[in-house]
C-alpha positions as CSV (number, residue, x, y, z in Angstrom):
1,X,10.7,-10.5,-16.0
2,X,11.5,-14.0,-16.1
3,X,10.5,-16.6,-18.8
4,X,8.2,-18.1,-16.4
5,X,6.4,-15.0,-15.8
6,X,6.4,-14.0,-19.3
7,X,4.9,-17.5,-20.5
8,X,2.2,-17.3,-17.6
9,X,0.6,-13.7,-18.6
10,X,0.6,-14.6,-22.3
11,X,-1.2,-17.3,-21.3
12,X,-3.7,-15.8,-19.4
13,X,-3.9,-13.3,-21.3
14,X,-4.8,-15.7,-24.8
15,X,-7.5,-17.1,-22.5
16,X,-8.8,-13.7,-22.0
17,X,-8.9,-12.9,-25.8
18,X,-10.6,-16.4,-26.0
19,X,-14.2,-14.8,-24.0
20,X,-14.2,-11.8,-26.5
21,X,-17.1,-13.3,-28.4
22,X,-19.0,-14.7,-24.9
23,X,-19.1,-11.3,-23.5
24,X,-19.7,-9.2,-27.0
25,X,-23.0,-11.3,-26.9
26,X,-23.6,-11.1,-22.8
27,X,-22.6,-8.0,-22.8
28,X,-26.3,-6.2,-23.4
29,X,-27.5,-8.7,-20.7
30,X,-25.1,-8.1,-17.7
31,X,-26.4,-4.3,-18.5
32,X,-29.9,-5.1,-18.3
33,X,-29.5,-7.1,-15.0
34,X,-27.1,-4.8,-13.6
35,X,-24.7,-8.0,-12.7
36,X,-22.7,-10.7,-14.6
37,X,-24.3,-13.0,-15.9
38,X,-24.0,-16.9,-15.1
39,X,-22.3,-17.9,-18.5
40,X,-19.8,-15.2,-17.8
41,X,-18.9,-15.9,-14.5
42,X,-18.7,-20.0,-15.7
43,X,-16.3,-18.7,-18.5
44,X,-14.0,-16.6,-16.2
45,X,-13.7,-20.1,-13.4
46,X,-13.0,-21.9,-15.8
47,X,-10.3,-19.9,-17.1
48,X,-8.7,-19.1,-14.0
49,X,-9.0,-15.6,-14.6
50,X,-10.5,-14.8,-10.6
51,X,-6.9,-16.2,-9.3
52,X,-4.6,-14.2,-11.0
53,X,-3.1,-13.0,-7.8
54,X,-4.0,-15.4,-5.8
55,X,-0.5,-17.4,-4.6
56,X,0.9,-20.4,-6.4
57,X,0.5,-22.2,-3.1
58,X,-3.3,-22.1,-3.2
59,X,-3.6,-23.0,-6.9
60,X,-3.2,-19.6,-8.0
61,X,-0.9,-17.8,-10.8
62,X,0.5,-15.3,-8.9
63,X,1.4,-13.2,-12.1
64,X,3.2,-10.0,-12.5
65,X,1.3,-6.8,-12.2
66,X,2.0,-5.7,-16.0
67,X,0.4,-9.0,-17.2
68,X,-2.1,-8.7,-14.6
69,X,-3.3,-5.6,-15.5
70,X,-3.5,-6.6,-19.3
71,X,-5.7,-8.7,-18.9
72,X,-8.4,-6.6,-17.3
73,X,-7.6,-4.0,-20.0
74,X,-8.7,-6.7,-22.8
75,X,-11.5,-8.0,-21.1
76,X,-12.6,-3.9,-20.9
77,X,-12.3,-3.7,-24.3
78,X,-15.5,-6.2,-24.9
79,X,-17.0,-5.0,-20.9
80,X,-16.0,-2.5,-18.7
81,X,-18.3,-4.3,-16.1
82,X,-17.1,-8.1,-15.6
83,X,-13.6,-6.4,-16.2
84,X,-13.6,-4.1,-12.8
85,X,-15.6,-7.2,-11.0
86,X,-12.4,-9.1,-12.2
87,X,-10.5,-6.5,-11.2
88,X,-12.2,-6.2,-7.7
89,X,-12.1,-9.3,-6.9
90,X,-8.5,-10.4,-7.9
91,X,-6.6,-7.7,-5.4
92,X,-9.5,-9.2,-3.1
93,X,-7.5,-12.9,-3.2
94,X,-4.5,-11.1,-1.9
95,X,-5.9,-11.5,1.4
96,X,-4.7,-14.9,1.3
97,X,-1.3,-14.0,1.7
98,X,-2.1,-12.4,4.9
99,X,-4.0,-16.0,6.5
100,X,-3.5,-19.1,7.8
101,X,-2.7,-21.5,4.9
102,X,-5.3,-23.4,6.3
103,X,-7.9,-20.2,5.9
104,X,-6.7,-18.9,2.4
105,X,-7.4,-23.2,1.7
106,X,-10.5,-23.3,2.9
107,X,-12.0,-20.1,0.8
108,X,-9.9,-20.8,-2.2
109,X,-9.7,-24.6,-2.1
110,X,-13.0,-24.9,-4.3
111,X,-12.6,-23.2,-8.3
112,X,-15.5,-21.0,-7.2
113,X,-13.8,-19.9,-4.2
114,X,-14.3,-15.8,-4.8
115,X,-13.9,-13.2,-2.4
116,X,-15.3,-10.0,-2.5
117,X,-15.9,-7.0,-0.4
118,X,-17.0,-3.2,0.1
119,X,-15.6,0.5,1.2
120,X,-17.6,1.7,4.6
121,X,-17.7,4.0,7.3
122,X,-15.2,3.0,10.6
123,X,-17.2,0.0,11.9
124,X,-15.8,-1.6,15.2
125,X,-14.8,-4.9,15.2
126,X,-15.3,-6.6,18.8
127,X,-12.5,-8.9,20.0
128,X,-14.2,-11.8,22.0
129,X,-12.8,-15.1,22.7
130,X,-11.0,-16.6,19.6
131,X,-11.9,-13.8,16.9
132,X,-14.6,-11.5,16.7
133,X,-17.9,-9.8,16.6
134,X,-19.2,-7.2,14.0
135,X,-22.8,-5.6,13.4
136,X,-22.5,-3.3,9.9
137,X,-23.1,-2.8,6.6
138,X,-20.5,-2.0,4.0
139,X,-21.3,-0.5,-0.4
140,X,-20.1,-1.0,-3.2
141,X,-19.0,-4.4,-3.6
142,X,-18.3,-5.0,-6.9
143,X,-18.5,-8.7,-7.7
144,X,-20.2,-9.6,-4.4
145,X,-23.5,-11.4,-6.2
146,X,-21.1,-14.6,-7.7
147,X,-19.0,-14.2,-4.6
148,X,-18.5,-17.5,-2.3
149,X,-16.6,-15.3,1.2
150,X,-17.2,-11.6,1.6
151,X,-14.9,-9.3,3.4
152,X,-15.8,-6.3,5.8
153,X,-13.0,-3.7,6.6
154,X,-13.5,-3.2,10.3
155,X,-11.5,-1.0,13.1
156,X,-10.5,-3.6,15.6
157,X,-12.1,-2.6,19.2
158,X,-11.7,-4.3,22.7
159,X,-14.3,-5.7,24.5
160,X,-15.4,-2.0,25.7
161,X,-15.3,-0.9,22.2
162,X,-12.3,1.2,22.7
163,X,-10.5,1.4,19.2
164,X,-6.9,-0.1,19.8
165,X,-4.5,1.9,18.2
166,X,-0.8,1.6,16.4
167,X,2.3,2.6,17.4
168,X,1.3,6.4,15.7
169,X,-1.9,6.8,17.2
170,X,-3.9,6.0,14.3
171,X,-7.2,3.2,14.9
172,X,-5.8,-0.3,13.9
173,X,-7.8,-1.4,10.6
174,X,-8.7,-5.3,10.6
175,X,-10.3,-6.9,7.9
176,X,-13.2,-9.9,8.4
177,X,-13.9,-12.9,6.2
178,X,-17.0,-14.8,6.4
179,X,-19.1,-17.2,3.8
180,X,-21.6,-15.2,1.5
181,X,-24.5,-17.0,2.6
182,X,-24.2,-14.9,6.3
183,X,-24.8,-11.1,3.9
184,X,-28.3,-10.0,3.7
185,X,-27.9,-7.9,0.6
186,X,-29.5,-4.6,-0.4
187,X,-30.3,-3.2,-3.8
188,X,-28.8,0.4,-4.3
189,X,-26.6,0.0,-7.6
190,X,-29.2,2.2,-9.8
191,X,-26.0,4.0,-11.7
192,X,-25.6,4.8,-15.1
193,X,-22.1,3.4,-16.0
194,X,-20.5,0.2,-14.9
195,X,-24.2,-1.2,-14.2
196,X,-23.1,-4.7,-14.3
197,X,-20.7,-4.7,-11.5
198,X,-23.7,-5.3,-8.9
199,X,-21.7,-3.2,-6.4
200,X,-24.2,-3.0,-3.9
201,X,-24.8,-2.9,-0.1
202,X,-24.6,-5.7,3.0
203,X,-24.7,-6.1,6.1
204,X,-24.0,-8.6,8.9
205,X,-25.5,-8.5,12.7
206,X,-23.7,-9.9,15.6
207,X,-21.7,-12.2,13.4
208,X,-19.1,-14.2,14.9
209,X,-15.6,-14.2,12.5
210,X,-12.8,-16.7,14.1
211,X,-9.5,-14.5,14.4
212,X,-8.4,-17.0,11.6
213,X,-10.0,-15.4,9.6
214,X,-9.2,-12.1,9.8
215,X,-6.2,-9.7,8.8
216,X,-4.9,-6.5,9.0
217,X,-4.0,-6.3,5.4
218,X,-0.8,-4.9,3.8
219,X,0.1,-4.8,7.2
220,X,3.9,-6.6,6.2
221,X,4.2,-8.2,9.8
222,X,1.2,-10.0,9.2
223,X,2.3,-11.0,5.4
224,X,2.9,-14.9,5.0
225,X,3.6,-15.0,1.1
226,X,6.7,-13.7,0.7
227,X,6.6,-13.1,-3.2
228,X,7.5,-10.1,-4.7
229,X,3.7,-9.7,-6.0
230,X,2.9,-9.2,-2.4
231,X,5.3,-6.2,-2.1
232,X,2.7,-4.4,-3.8
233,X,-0.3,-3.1,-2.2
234,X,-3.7,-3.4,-2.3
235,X,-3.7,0.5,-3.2
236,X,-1.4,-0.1,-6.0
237,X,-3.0,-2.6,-7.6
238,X,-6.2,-1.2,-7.8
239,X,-5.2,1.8,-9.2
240,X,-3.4,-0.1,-11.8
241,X,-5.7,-2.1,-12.5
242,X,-8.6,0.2,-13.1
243,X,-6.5,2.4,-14.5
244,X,-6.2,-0.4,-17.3
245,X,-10.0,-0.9,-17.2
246,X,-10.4,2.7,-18.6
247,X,-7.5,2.1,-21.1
248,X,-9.3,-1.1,-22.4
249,X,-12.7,0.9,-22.5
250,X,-11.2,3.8,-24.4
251,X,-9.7,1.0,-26.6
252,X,-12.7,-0.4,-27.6
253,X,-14.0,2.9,-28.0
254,X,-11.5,3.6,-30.3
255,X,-12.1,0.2,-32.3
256,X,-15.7,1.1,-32.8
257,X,-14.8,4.7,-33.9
258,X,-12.4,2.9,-36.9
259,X,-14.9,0.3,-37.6
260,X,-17.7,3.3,-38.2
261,X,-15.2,5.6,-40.1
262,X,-15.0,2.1,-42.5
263,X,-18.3,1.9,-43.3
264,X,-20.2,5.4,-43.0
265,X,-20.7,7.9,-45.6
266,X,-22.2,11.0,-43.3
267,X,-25.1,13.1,-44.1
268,X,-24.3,15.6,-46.8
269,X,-20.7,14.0,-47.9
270,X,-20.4,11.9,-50.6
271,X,-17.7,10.1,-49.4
272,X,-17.0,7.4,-46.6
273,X,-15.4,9.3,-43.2
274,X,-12.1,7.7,-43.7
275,X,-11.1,9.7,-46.6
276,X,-12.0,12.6,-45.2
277,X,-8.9,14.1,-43.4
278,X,-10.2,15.2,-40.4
279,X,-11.4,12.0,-39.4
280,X,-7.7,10.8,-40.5
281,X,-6.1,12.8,-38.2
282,X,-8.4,12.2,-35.0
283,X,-7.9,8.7,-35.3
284,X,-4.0,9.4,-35.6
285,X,-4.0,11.5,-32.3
286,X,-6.0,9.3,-30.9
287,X,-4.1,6.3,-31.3
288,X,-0.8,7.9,-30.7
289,X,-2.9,9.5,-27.2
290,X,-3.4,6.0,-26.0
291,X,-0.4,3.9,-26.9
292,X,1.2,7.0,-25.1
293,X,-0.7,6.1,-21.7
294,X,-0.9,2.6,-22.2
295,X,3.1,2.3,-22.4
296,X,3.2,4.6,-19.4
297,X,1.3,2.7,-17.0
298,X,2.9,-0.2,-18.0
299,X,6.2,1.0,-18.0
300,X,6.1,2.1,-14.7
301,X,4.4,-1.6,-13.1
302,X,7.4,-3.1,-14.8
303,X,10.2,-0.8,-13.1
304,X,8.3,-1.7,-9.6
305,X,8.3,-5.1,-10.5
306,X,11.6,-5.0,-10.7
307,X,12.5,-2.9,-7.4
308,X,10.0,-5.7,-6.0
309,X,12.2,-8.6,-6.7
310,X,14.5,-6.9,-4.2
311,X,12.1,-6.5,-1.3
312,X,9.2,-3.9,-0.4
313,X,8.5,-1.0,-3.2
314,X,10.1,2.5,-2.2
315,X,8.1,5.6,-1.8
316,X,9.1,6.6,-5.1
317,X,7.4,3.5,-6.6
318,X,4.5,3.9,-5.2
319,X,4.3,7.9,-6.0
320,X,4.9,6.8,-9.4
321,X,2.2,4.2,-9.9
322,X,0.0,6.5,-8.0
323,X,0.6,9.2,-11.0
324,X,0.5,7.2,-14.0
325,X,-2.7,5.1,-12.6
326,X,-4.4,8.8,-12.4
327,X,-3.4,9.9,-15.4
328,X,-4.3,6.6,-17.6
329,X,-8.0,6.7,-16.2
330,X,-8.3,10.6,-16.9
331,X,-6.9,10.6,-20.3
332,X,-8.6,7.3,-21.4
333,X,-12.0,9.5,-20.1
334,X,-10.8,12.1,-22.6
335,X,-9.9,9.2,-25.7
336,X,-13.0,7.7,-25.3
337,X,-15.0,11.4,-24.8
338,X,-13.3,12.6,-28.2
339,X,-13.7,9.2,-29.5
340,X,-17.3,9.5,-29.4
341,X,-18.1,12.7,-30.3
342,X,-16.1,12.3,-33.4
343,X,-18.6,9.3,-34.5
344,X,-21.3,11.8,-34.5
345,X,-25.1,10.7,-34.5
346,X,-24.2,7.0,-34.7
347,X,-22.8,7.5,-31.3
348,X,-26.3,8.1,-29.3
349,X,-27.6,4.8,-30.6
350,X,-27.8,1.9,-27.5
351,X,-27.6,-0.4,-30.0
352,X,-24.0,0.7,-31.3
353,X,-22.2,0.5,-27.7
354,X,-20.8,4.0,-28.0
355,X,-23.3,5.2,-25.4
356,X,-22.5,2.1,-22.7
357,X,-18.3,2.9,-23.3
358,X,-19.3,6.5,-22.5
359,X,-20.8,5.9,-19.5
360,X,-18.7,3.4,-18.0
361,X,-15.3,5.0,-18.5
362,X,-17.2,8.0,-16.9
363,X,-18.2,5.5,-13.8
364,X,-14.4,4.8,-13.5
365,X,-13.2,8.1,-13.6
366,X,-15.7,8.9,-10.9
367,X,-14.3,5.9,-8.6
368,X,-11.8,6.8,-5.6
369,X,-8.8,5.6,-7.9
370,X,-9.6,8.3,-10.4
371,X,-9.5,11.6,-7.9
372,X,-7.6,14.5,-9.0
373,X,-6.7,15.1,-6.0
374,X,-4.1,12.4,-6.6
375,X,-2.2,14.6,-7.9
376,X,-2.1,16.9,-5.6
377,X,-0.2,13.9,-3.4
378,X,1.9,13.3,-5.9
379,X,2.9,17.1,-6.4
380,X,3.7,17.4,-2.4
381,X,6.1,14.4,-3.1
382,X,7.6,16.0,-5.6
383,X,7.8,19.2,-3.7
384,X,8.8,17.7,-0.4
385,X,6.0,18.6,1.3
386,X,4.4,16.5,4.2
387,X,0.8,14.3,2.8
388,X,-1.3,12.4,5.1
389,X,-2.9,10.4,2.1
390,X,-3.9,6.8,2.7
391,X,-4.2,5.9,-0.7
392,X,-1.0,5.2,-2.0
């Protein structure tokens, strides 16, 4: 990593440390009204935290994923929601590496420029004079509510509808971009971890996208930036990135669990729970647990950021972020599950956060990055036998 890059994720990183206290005190808040909340989203703008991966070229920082990825896990540590909107919405600014600098301007020129979007079922996107036309609706979009464009992932169609197809056979995806204000939104985020991430439904009818706006992303024919960043996938850096959402949660976790053990004498002892030796050696395999997973994930980004200085990330790469990406987010589950049974009855209590950590590092683990079935694509690599997995 060079000096530049190192200098630019401290950096952002410091900022992020900076919010702790903002989103300690909104954090009940963005709970309660199931998105974040106006002085949060003001704080992260202002501190450029929504461009991390957005290119330099369009007044982004383009930063490495290691630092990226640190910096969601420390905004986790204070709340797991704004960090996975932050994470959501940062691999969504990739998409400007696929457009037309005039586009990626044009959405990104503005400091609130945000894009955000949704998973759906195959919707066909109508090719029509100079772009196209899409009826749909599309869930989950994380981050959509203080969103300024929204994306819908789309199989490109001809005129009859016939689905045009690549070279193997397989429908050709393309993704749409289009102001916020043309969504009609509808409520369905009633969850019990995560609540703040407003990840809900919306849908467009007979909208009209110009083909400038539009992409088949990770598609590296259509790729204009030709960074290393943008050697990574949108896949990849998900994964990562949540992954490091879990670690941040189980971190906090873990901070809270230390802080009690300081200060509680439990019923029945006559002593405070950090002299008593069990509690002593929880919070020793604890720590050891998550530094283990932490360095893991990390280490891996940093040996594909290397391999992407040289050009598009190998097979092996991407097996290997695939596996340490799963394996963060289930054993930062487990952390944070052991964390807070350990704490005993102070744990149930709203009021003392263990609850909310609980239930949104359960939320993650439940999210497509965090299948177990991931490994099972990573073991058929590692056997040499054939996957058809998309998610790589």
């Amino acid at each position: 990593m060079s000096a530049r890059e190192a200098a630019a994720g401290s950096d952002h990183l410091a900022r992020a440390k900076a919010l702790a206290p903002l989103l300690t005190e909104q954090a009940a808040a963005i709970e309660r009204d199931r998105r974040l909340t106006p002085p949060v989203v003001e704080a992260l703008l202002d501190a450029g935290l929504f461009r991390m991966l957005l290119p330099r070229d369009f007044g982004g920082a383009e930063l490495d994923p290691p630092s990226f990825v640190q910096v969601l896990e420390e905004i986790a540590r204070h709340d797991a929601s704004t960090a996975w909107c932050l994470g959501q919405t940062s691999v969504c600014a990739v998409a400007s590496a696929y457009l037309p600098p005039a586009s990626a301007r044009e959405i990104w020129g503005d400091r609130r420029g945000v894009l955000a979007w949704g998973a759906g079922p195959p919707i066909k996107a109508i090719a029509v004079e100079g772009g196209w036309r899409v009826t749909g609706s599309w869930s989950f979009a994380s981050g959509g509510h203080h969103a300024t464009w929204i994306g819908a992932h789309c199989v490109a169609a001809d005129a009859d509808g016939t689905p045009r197809r690549g070279a193997n056979g397989a429908p050709l995806p393309r993704t749409l971009l289009f102001p916020a204000a043309k969504v009609t939104w509808t409520d369905i985020w009633d969850v019990i971890g995560l609540n703040g991430t407003g990840s809900d439904m919306y849908s467009v009818t007979d909208l009209f996208v110009p083909d400038a706006f539009s992409l088949n992303r990770d598609a590296p024919g259509e790729r204009r930036q030709q960074g290393p960043l943008y050697h990574f996938r949108t896949d990849q850096l998900y994964a990562s990135g949540f992954a490091c959402v879990a670690l941040g949660i189980a971190r906090g976790m873990l901070d809270a669990f230390i802080a009690t053990a300081n200060e509680k004498t439990p019923r029945g002892y006559k002593s405070a729970m950090r002299l008593n030796a069990v509690t002593q050696t929880e919070i020793a395999e604890l720590e050891a647990r998550l530094r283990s997973a932490r360095h893991y994930i990390l280490g891996t980004l940093e040996a594909a950021w290397r391999s992407a200085q040289h050009g598009e990330l190998t097979i092996d790469d991407r097996m290997s972020i695939r596996l340490a990406a799963t394996h963060c987010i289930r054993e930062a589950r487990a952390i944070a599950s052991d964390a807070y049974n350990a704490v005993g009855t102070t744990s149930v209590f709203a009021s003392n956060g263990f609850e909310r950590r609980l239930r949104d590092v359960n939320a993650v683990s439940q999210q497509l990055q965090g299948r177990r079935s991931h490994y099972e694509t990573v073991g058929k690599y590692l056997l040499g036998v054939e996957s058809e997995t998309l998610f790589l």
